[in-house]
N, C-alpha and C positions, 0 to 999 in steps of 0.2 A: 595377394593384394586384395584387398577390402573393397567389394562392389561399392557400387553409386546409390547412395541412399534413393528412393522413388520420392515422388512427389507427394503419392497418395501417403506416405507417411509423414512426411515434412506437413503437410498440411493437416493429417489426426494430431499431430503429436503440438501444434499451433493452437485445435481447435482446445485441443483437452487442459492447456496451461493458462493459470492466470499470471500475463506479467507482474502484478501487485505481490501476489505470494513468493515469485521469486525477489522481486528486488527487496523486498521487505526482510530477505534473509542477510541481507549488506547494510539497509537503512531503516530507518523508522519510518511510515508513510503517516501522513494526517490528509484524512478526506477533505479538500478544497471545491467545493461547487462541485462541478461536475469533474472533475480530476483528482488527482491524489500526489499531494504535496509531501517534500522530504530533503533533506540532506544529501548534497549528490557526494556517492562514496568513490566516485573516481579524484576527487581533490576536495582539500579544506575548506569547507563550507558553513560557514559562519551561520550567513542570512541562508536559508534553505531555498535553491534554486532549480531543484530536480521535479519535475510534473511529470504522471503518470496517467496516460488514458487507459482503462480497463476496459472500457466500447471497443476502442482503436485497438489495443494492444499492442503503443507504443511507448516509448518514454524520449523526453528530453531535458538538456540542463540550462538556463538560460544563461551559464555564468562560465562553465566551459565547451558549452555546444555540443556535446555531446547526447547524440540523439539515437534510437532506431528501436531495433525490435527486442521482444526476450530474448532472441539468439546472438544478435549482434550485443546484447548485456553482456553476457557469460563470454563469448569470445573476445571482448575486454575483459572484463573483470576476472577470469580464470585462467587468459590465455590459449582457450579452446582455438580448435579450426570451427568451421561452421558443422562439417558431421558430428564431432565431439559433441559438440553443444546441442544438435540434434537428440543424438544418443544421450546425455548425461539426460535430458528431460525425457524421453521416453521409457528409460531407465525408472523414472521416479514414476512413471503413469503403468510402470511394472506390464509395459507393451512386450511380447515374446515375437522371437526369430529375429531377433537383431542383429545377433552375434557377427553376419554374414557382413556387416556393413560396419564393423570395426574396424578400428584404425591403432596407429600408436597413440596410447595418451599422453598429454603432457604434461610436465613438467609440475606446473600447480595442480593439476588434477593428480597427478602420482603423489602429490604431497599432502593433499586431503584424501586421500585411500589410507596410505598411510598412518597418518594420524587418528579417523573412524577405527581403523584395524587396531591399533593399541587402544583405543576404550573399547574396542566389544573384547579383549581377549582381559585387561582390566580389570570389567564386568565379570568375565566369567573366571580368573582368577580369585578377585577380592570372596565372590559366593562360595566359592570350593572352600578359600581357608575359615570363611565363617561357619562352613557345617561339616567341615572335614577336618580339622588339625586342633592340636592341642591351644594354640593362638589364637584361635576364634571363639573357645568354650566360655569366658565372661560379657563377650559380646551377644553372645547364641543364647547363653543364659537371661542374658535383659532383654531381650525379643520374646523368648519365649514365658518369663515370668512375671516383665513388667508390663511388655506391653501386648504379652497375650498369641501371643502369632505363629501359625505353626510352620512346622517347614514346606509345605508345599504354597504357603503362601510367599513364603522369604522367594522361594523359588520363584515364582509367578511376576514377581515386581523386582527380582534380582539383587536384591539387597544384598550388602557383603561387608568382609573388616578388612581392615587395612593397620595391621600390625606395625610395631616403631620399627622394623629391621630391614626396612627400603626395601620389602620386597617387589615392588613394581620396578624399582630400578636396577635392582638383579636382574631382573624376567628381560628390560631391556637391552642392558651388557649382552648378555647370555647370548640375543639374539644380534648383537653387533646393528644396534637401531644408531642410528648418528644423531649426536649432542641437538644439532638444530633442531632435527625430528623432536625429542624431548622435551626442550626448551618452547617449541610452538605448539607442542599439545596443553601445556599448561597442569599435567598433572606432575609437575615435580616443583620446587622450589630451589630457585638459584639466587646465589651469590656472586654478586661480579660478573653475571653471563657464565657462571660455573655451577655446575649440579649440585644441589648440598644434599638434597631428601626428597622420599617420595611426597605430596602434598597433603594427604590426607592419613598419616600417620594416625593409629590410634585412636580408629573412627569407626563407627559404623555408617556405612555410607547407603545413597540412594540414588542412582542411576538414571539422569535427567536425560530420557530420547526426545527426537523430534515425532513430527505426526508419522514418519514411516519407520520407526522403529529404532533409528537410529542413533547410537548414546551420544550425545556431545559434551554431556557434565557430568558431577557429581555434587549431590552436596551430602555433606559429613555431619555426623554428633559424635562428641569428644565425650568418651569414658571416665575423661580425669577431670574430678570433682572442684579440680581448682584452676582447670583452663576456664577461662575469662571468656573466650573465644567458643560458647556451645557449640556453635550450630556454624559452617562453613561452606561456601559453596563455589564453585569453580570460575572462575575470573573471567569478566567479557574478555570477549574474542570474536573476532572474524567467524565462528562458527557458536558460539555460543551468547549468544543474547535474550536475556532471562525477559526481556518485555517483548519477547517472539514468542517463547516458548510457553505450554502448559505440561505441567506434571502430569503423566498418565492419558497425555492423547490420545497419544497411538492405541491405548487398550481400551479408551472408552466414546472411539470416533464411533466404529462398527454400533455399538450400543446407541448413539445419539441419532444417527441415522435409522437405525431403526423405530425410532419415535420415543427412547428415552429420553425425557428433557436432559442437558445440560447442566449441571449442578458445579457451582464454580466455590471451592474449598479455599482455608488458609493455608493447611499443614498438607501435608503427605500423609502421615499419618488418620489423618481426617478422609482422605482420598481411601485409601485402602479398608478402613471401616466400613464407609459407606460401601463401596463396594461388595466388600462382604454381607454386607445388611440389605443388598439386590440392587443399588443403587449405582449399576456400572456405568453410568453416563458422566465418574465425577473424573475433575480433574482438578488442579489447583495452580495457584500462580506462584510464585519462589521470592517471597521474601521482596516483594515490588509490589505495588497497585496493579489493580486491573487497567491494562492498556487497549488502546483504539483497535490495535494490532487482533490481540486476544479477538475482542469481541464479533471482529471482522471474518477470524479465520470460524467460530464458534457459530457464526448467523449463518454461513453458508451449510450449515448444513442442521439447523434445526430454527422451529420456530418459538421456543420456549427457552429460556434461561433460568436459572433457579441459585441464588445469593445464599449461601448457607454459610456466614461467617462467627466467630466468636461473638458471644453475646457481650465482652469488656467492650471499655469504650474505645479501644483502638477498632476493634470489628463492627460495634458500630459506625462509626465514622469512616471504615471503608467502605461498607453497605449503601451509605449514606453517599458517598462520591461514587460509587458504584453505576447506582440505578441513572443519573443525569447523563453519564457517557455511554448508557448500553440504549437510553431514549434517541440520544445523537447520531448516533454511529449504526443504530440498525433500530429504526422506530416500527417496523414489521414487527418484532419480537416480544413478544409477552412474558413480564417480569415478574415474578416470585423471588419474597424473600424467605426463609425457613429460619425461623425463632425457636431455640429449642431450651426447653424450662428451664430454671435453675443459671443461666447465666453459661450452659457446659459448653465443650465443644464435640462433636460427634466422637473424635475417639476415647474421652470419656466416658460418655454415657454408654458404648460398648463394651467396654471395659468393667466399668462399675453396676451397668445394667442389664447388659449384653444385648443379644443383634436382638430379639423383637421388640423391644423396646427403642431402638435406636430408628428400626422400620418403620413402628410408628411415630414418631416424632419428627422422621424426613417426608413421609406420608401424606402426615396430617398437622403438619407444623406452619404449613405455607400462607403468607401474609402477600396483600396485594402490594406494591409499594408506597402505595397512599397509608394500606394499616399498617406498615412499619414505621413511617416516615413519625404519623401521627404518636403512634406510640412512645418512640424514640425523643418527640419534642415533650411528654409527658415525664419522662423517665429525671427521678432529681426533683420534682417540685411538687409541694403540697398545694395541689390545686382548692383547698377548701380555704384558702388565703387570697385574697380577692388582686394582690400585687401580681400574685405569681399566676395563680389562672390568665390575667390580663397577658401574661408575659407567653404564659402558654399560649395564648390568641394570635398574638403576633407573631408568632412561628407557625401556627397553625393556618392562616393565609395564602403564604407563598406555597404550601405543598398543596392544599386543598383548589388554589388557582389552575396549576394545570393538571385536574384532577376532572372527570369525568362527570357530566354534570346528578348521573346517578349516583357518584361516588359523594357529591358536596351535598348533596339535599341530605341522604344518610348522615353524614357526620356532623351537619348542622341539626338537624335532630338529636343524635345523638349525644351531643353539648346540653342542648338544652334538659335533655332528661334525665343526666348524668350531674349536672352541675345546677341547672333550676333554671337557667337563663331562658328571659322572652327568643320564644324562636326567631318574629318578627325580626326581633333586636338585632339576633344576629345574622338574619341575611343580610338588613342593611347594613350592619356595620361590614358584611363581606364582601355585601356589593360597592360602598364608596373604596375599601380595597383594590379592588378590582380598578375601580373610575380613576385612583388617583396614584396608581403604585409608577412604578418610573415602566418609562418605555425598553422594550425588550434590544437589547442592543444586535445590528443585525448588519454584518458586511455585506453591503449591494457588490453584487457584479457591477463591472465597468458597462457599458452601455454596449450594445450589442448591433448589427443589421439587423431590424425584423422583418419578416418575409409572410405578406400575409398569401393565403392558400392559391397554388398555382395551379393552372391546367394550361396541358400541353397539346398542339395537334400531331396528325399523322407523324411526323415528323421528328417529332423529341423536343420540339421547339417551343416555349412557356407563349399563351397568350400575352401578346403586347399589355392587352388591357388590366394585366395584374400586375400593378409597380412596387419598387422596392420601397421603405418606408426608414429611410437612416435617420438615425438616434445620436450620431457621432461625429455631425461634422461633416460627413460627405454628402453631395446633393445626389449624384447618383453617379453610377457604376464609370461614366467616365471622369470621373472626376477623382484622377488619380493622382493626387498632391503629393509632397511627404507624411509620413505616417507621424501619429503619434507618439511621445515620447515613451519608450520603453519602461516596463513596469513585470514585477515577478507574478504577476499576475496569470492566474490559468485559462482565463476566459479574455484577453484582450487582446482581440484580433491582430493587431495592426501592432504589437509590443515587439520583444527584443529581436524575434526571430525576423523579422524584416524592417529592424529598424536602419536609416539611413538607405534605405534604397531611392533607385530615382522614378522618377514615373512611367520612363519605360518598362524597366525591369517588374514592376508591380503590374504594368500591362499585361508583360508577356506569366506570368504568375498564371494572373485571371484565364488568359483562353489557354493554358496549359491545362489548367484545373477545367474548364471547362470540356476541351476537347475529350480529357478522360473520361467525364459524367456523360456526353451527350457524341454519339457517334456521326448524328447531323452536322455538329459543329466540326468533329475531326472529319469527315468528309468536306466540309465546306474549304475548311482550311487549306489541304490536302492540294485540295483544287484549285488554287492561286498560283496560276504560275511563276511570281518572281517572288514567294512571302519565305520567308525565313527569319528564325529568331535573331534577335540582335546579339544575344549572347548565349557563345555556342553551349555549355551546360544544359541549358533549355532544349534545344535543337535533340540532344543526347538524351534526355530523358522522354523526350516525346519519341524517340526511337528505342529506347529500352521499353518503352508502357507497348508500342506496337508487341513488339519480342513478344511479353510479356504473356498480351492478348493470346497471340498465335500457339502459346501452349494449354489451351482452352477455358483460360478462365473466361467465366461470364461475367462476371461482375467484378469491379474493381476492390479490392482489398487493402488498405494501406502497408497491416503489417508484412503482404503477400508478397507486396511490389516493395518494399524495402528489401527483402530479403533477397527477392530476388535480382536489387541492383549490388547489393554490397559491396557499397562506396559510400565510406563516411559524408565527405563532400556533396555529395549528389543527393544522398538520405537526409541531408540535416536542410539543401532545398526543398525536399519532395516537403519536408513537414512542416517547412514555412510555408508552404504553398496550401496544404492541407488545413494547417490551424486559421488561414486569411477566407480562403475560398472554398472551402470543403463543404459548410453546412449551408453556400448558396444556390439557390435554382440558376441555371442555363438561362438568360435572359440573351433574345437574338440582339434586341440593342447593344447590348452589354458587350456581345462580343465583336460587333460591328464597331463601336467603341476602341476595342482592344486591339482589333486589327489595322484601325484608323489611327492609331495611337503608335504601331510598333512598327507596319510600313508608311506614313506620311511625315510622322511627328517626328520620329528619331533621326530618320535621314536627314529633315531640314534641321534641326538641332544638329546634329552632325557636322553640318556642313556650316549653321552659324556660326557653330564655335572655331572652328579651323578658319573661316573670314576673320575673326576676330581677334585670335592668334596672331594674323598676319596683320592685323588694322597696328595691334598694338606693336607689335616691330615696327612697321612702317614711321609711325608716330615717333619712336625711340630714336630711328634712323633720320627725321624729319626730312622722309623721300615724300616730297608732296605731290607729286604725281600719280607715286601709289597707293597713296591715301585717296585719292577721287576716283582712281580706277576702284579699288578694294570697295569704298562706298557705295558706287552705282550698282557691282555684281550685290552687295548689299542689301539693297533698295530692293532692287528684280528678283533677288531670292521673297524674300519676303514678299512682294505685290503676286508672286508668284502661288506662293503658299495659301494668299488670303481668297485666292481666286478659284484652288481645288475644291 
């Protein structure tokens, strides 16, 4: 039997993942303010409803509620238990001595082992018949004459053929793999839900891994001069999503981390060049634009990027959409683009000129993105024609605007003593640019509490004399209405995750969330002898956070305490609790407030409404005697209320 995983690993194995990298392997993420917005992959999601905190390291969906940690992800989404889901990520952080806390896998995890195990056996199939068998000698031959490659490199990147005589679906028969298996790897092509052929027939293929080494694709070139279809690549899936993945990660992470910049490739082919030519930091994207994705996985671990696309004008115009998403998405990072003469692309000029030359030209090729851009709006027009210089000016604006004010003084110079123009001329003409160009379009967050600087005494407890400052509607912390109308919004307090609540239940929220931040308050509480939540859920979670406590955590964790309730129901409160009241200070009003609110206000409410209940029978029944009795306890409830 599979010991009890420890905590002290639950918690390394928490510290060392980012939720965003996992759920990113199911969804596309796009950074929203301070969260990260996407497609929630548990249901069909139109309008994109899924929010990720990478602070918190939680998630939620505002559309089917479903909330919680990285491990409660994967134990949906894979059907993991909770150790499963453990191990599957520590597994990935290639943590040793696990084995002991192994369990049976399931079902969906048996079936993505699976499927991994037939592309790495695949892999090393398709390379055998390429440099082993009579099958592979016209393919081996175009490697090695067209485009130069010897075999320890074939080796190195795994390249291989894949002959017309279904040998991949031999190899599967052979081994008694079952039809589904086949049909959800995606390397075969069916008819009617029936197997017809292997998929990559008659190809030389190149072996798409993830960042740990692991193949998920292929993409193929066709030997036959009159397939239509060159170039081929393995079909999204559940495990293969080409605007996740880069070509050659996995081999040029190690390299980037160690301070090779990033060099970001069209071809594969371009990838394996450069590298040859010392340039292991490259990788490339497949046949898609550079996505938010890429660039995100690529910043975490360097501070330089470097655009080395074809010089046609499709590479430029990727370059060109390039550079604005690598500003956005990670503006830490210093952008290079590499221009390389004659319009080639790197595995040419290896090729045709071989690696020292290719060395220098990745080297010493590097343009800032201002001299590309600049460039690039040059390229096509006879600027000694005074229409097209003009036209050249008015592209040269909007790049030189959010350009470095070193960068604009140079190139305004530069115009004028390239082209003759009054320098004057043209700062002013840059500066009324400037003055009059349209406004930068810019989604405000929704309106927030702001909370100016608090001090607290002995105690935990915020000086009175520092007030809350609301932006939204509320005068202060008791003034607990209904909320706002819900919105997909990642920053609005008061949105879906507690929409329609009543005033008590947002009470009881507030000194929940409180009690956890501030051990005065849960002392305070504590120490009331008749308080109790109004609703028992609340009651239960402030008795799970105690638990919680008493297994020595110091500080409260959200994704710690989800985990450790696991209970959908309960977790998707803790986070409406978290997203309303998390980033406020302990105000003792505030909680005074809360508990004036959930023992005085509820009960008289309570009790009004069950009067009320009976007024309006009474009325129905026209017992008018019960009507003046029901009124006066009525009356006295209430003179009663006004008097506390």
């Amino acid at each position: 039997m599979a010991e009890r995983i420890p905590q002290s690993v639950i918690d390394e194995v928490r510290s060392q993942t980012n939720i965003v990298d996992v759920i990113q392997n199911y969804t596309q993420l796009v950074k929203r303010g301070r969260e990260w917005n996407g497609s929630c992959p548990f249901h069909e999601d139109r309008r994109p409803s899924l929010f990720v905190d990478d602070k918190k390291q939680v998630f939620h969906c505002f559309s089917c509620g479903r909330s919680g940690t990285v491990f409660s992800f994967l134990m949906e989404k894979e059907g993991y238990t909770y150790p499963e889901a453990v191990l599957s990520l520590a597994k990935n952080l290639n943590l040793s001595g696990l084995d002991k806390y192994q369990g049976q896998p399931s079902a969906r995890q048996e079936q993505f082992a699976a499927i991994f195990d037939l592309y790495q056996n695949a892999e090393r199939l398709y390379t055998h018949i390429l440099l082993n068998t009579t099958a592979g000698e016209q393919a081996l031959a175009y490697l090695h004459d067209d485009r130069k490659l010897d075999d320890e490199t074939i080796k190195r990147y795994g390249l291989g053929f894949v002959p017309s005589n279904n040998v991949l679906l031999a190899y599967a028969k052979e081994h008694n793999l079952a039809d589904k298996l086949l049909l959800e790897s995606q390397l075969f092509i069916d008819q009617d839900g029936e197997i017809s052929r292997d998929r990559f027939n008659n190809r030389i293929v190149w072996p798409i891994k993830d960042v740990r080494g692991q193949v998920r694709g292929f993409s193929g070139r066709s030997l036959d001069p009159n397939n239509p279809a060159k170039y081929m690549n393995s079909p999204e899936s559940s495990f293969f999503n080409k605007g996740n993945l880069l070509y050659n990660f996995d081999q040029a992470k190690p390299a980037i981390r160690a301070g090779q910049p990033a060099m970001i490739f069209e071809g594969f082919m371009d990838v394996i060049s450069a590298a040859l030519a010392g340039a292991t930091g490259a990788v490339a994207t497949m046949g898609t634009a550079l996505t938010e994705h890429h660039v995100t996985d690529l910043s975490k671990i360097t501070d330089k990027i470097l655009l080395v696309y074809d010089g046609d004008a499709a590479g430029q115009k990727a370059a060109k959409r390039s550079i604005p998403l690598i500003r956005q998405v990670a503006p830490q990072v210093e952008i290079g683009v590499v221009s390389l003469p004659d319009g080639r692309d790197p595995d040419e000029v290896r090729r045709e000129q071989g690696l020292e030359v290719l060395k220098q030209d990745l080297d010493h090729g590097v343009l800032t993105p201002t001299e590309f851009l600049i460039q690039a709006a040059k390229n096509g027009k006879n600027l000694e024609n005074q229409a097209q210089y003009l036209d050249f000016l008015r592209e040269a604006w909007p790049i030189l605007a959010v350009a470095s004010p070193v960068e604009q003084d140079y190139f305004l110079r530069q115009f004028s003593e390239e082209y003759g123009s009054d320098l004057t001329a043209l700062q002013r003409e840059f500066q009324e640019f400037l003055a009059h160009r349209p406004a930068q379009t810019v989604q405000k967050a929704p309106a927030k509490k702001q909370w100016r600087k608090v001090q607290t005494d002995q105690n935990g407890w915020s000086d009175n004399s520092w007030q809350p400052d609301y932006s939204d509607g509320f005068e202060s912390l008791a003034a607990l209405g209904e909320p706002t109308s819900p919105t997909a919004s990642a920053d609005d307090l008061a949105g879906h995750l507690n929409a329609g609540l009543t005033r008590t239940e947002r009470a009881e929220q507030g000194l929940l969330m409180a009690m956890i931040k501030s051990p005065a308050a849960m002392n305070m509480v504590k120490g009331l002898p008749d308080f109790a939540f109004v609703h028992p859920e609340y009651q239960l979670l402030m008795m799970l956070y105690e638990a919680y406590t008493k297994q020595g955590q110091q500080s409260f964790d959200l994704a710690g305490f989800l985990d450790f309730v696991q209970k959908p129901d309960l977790n998707q409160k803790m986070m409406a609790i978290d997203r309303e009241f998390g980033t406020l200070e302990v105000q003792r009003d505030a909680v005074n407030d809360y508990i004036r609110v959930i023992m005085k206000e509820a009960p008289y409410e309570s009790q009004v409404e069950a009067l009320n209940k009976k007024i309006a029978l009474a009325k129905n029944q026209h017992d008018e005697m019960a009507l003046i009795q029901l009124g006066t306890e009525l009356i006295n409830l209430r003179r009663k209320y006004s008097q506390q």
